[in-house]
Structures are given as C-alpha cells and as structure tokens.
KELUM-787640 format. One record per atom (N, C-alpha, C): residue number from 1; residue in one letter; atom name; x, y, z. Coordinates in steps of 0.1 Angstrom, whole numbers, always signed. Layout:
BEGIN
- NUM,A,CA,X,Y,Z
...
# end
This chain:
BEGIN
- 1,X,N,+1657,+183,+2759
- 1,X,CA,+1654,+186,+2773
- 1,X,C,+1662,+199,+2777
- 2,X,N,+1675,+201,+2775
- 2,X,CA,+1681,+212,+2775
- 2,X,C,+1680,+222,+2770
- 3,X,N,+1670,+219,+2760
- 3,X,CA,+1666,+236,+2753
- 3,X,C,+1653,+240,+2760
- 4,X,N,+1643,+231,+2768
- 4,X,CA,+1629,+234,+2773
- 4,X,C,+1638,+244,+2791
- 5,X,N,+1648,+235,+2791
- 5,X,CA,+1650,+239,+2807
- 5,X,C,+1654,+257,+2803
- 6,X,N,+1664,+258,+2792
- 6,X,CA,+1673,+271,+2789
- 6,X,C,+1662,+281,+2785
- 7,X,N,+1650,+276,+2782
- 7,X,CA,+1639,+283,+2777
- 7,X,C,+1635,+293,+2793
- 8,X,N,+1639,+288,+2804
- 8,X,CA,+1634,+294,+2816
- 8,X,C,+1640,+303,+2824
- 9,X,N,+1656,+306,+2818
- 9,X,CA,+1666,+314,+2824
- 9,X,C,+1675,+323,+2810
- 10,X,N,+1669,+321,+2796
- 10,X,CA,+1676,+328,+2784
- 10,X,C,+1666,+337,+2778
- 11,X,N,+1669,+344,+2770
- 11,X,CA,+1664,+352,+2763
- 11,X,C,+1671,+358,+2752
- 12,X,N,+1670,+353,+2743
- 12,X,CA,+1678,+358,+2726
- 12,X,C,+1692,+353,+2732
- 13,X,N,+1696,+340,+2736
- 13,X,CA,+1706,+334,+2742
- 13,X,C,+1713,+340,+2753
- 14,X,N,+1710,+351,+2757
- 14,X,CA,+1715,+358,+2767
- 14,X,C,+1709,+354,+2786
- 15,X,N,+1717,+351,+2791
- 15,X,CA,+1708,+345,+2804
- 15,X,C,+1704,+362,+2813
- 16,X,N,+1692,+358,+2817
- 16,X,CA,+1684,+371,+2821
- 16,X,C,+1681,+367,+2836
- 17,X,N,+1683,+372,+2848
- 17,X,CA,+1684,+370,+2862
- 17,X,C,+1667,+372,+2863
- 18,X,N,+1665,+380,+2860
- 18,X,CA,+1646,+383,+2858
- 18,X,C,+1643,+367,+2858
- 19,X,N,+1643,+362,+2844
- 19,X,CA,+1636,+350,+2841
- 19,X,C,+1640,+337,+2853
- 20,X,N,+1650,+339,+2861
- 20,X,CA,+1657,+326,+2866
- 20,X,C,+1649,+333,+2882
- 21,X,N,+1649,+344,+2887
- 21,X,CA,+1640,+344,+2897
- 21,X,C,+1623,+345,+2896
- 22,X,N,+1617,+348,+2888
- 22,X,CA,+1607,+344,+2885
- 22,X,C,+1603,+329,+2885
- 23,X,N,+1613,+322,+2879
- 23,X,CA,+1611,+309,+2878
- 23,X,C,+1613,+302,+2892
- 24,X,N,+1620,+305,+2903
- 24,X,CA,+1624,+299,+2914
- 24,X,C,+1608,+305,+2919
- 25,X,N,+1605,+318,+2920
- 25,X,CA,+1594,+324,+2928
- 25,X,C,+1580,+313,+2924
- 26,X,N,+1580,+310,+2908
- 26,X,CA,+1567,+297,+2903
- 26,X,C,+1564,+285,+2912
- 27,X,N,+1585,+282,+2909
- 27,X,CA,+1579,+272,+2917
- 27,X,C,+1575,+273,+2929
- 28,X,N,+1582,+279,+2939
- 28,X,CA,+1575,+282,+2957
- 28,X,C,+1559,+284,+2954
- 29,X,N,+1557,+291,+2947
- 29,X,CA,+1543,+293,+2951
- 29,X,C,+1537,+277,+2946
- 30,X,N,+1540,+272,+2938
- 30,X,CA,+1536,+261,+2931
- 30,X,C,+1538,+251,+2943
- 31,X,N,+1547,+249,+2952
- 31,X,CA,+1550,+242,+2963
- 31,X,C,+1541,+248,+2973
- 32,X,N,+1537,+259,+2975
- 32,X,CA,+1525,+265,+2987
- 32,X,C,+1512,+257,+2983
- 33,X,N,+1513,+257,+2967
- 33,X,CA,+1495,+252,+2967
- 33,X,C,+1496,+241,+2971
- 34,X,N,+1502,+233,+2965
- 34,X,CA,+1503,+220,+2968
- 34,X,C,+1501,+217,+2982
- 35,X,N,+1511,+220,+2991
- 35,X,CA,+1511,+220,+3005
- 35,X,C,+1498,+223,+3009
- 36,X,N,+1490,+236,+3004
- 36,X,CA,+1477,+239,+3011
- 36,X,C,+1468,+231,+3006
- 37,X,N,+1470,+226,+2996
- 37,X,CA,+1457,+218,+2991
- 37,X,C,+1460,+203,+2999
- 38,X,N,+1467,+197,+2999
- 38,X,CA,+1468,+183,+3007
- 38,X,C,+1470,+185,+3025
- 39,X,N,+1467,+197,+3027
- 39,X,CA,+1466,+201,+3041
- 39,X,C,+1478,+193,+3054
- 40,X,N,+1489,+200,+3048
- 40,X,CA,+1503,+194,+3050
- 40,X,C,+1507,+210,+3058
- 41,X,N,+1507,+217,+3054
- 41,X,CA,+1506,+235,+3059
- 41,X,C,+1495,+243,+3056
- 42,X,N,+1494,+250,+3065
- 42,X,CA,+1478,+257,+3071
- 42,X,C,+1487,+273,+3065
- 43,X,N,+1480,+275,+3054
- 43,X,CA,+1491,+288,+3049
- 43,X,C,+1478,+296,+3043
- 44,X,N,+1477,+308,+3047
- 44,X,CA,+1466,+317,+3044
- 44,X,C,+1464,+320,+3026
- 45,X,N,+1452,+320,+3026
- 45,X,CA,+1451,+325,+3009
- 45,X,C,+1460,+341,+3004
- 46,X,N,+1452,+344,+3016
- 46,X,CA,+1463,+360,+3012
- 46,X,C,+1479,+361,+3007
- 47,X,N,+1488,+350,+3016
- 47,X,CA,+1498,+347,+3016
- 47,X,C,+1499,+342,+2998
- 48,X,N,+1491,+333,+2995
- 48,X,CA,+1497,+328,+2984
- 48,X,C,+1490,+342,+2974
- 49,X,N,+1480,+348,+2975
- 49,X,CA,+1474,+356,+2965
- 49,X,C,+1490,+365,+2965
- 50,X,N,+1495,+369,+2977
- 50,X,CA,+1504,+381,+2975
- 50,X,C,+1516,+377,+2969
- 51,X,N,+1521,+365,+2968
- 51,X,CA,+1532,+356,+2960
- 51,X,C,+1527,+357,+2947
- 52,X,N,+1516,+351,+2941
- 52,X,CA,+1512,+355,+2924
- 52,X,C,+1512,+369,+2923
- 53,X,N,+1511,+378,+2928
- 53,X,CA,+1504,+391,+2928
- 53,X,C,+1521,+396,+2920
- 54,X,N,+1534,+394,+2937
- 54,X,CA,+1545,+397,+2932
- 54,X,C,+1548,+395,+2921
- 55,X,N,+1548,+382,+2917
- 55,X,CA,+1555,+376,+2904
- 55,X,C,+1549,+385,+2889
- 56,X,N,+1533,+391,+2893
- 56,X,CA,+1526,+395,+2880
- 56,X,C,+1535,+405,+2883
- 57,X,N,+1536,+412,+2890
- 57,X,CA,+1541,+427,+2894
- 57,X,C,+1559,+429,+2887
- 58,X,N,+1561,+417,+2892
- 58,X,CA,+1576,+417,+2884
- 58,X,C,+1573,+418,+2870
- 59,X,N,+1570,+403,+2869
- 59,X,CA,+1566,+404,+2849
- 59,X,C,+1564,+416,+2844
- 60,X,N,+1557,+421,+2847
- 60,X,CA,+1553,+433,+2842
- 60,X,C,+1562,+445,+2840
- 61,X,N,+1569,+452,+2854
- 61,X,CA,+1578,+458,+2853
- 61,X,C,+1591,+456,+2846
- 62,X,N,+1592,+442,+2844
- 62,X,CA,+1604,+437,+2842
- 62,X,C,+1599,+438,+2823
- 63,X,N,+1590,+437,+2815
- 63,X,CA,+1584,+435,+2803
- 63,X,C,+1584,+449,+2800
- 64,X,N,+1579,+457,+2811
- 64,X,CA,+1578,+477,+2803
- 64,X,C,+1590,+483,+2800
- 65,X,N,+1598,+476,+2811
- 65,X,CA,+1613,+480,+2805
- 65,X,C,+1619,+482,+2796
- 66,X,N,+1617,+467,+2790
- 66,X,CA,+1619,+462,+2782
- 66,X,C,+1615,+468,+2773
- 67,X,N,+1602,+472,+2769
- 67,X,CA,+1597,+480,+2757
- 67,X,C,+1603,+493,+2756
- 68,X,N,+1611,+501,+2762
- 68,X,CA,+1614,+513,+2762
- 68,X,C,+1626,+511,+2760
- 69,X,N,+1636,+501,+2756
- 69,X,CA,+1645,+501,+2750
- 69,X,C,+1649,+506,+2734
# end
C-alpha cells in the first residue's frame, strides 16, 4: 500500500511538488463531480471543465520541462 500511495508524490525516489499538487487538484475535481452528479452542489460545467483543463495544462508544462533537461 505504501508503494501505490508514494507512486503519487515520487518520481525516480525523489518527491516532486508537481505530482503531490496535481494529485490534491484530482481529487477536488473528483469531489466536484461527485457533488454535481448527486445534486448536493449546483456547480457549473464550465467550472469543472476549467479545473481538468488546469490540471492538463500543468501536466503538460510540467512534462516539456522535463524533456529539455
């Protein structure tokens, strides 16, 4: 279990702040759908589209960097 959780904040054993906010940002959004879908909070699609949108946006920039090392 401790190696699936370290899988979400390490990288070549090294802890990466990228991967550990990313993962906080999954879950929220993962907590928005939920909420919208069981109609518990009245939360616009745009709102949740521009939360996945960010997180692609990170990944990404956070990944090109990374190639250019």
């Amino acid at each position: 279990m401790k190696k699936i959780i370290k899988a979400f904040f390490y990288s070549r054993n090294k802890f990466q702040p990228p991967y550990f906010w990313i993962t906080v940002f999954c879950l929220l959004v993962v907590i928005t759908i939920i909420l919208r879908l069981a109609n518990i909070a009245v939360l616009s699609d745009t709102l949740i589209l521009g939360m996945l949108g960010f997180i692609a946006g990170w990944i990404a920039l956070y990944n090109h960097q990374r190639g250019k090392k």
